[in-house]
N, C-alpha and C positions, 0 to 999 in steps of 0.2 A: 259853602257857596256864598258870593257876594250877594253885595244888596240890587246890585242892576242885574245881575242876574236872575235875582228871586223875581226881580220884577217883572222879565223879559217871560219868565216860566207862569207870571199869576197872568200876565193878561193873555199869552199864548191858550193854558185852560180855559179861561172864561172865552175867549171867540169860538176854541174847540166845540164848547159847550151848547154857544149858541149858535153855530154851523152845520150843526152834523146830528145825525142820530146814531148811538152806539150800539152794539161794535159798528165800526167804520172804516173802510179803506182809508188810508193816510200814505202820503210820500214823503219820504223822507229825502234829502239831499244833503251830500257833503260832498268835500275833496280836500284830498289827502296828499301828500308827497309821492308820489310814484316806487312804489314800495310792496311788494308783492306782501310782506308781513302786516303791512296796515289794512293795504284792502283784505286780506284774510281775515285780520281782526273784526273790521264792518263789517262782512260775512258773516262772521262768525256772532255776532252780536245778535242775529235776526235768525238763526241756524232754528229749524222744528217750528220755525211760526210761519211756511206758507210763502215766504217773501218771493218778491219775483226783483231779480237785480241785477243792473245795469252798470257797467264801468266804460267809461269813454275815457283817455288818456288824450291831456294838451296837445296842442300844436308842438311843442319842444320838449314834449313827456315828462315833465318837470313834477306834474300834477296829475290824476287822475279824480274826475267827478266820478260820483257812486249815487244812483237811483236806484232806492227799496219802495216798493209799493206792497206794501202788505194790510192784512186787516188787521184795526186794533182792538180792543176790548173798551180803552173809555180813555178820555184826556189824557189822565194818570200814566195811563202805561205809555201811551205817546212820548211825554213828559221823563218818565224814568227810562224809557229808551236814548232818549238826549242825554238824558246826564252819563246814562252808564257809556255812549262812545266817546263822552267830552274828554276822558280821562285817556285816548288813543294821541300820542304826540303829531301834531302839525294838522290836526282836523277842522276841517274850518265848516261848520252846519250853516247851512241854506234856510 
């Protein structure tokens, strides 16, 4: 992980931290290539935790945003939920 990255993930926890009380409903937002195999992977990312989720596809279907609303247990897992779909090609997090 880069350094603006590490950075963008420490002050994300620290507002998490002073926002919210844990566990906490959290949304998450991305979008993706319009690709039935990536939104499955974001699905599949949040799959047994409860999520409730939304896929709305571009004006020219190019892209598809994806809304997960689910509960989290604390920053952290927020935070490791990030990283783990950073690694899905062409996602771009909200």
């Amino acid at each position: 992980m880069d350094k603006k990255t590490e950075e963008f993930y420490a002050r994300l926890r620290e507002e998490l931290n002073n926002t919210s009380t844990w566990p906490s409903e959290y949304l998450y937002k991305f979008i993706v290539p319009t690709d039935p195999k990536k939104i499955e992977e974001v699905e599949n990312a949040f799959d047994n935790l409860g999520a409730v989720i939304q896929t709305t596809q571009s004006k020219t279907a190019k892209y598809t945003s994806i809304s997960v609303n689910v509960t989290m247990e604390s920053p952290e897992s927020v935070i490791e939920k990030y990283v783990e779909v950073s690694t899905i090609e062409g996602i771009i997090s909200l």
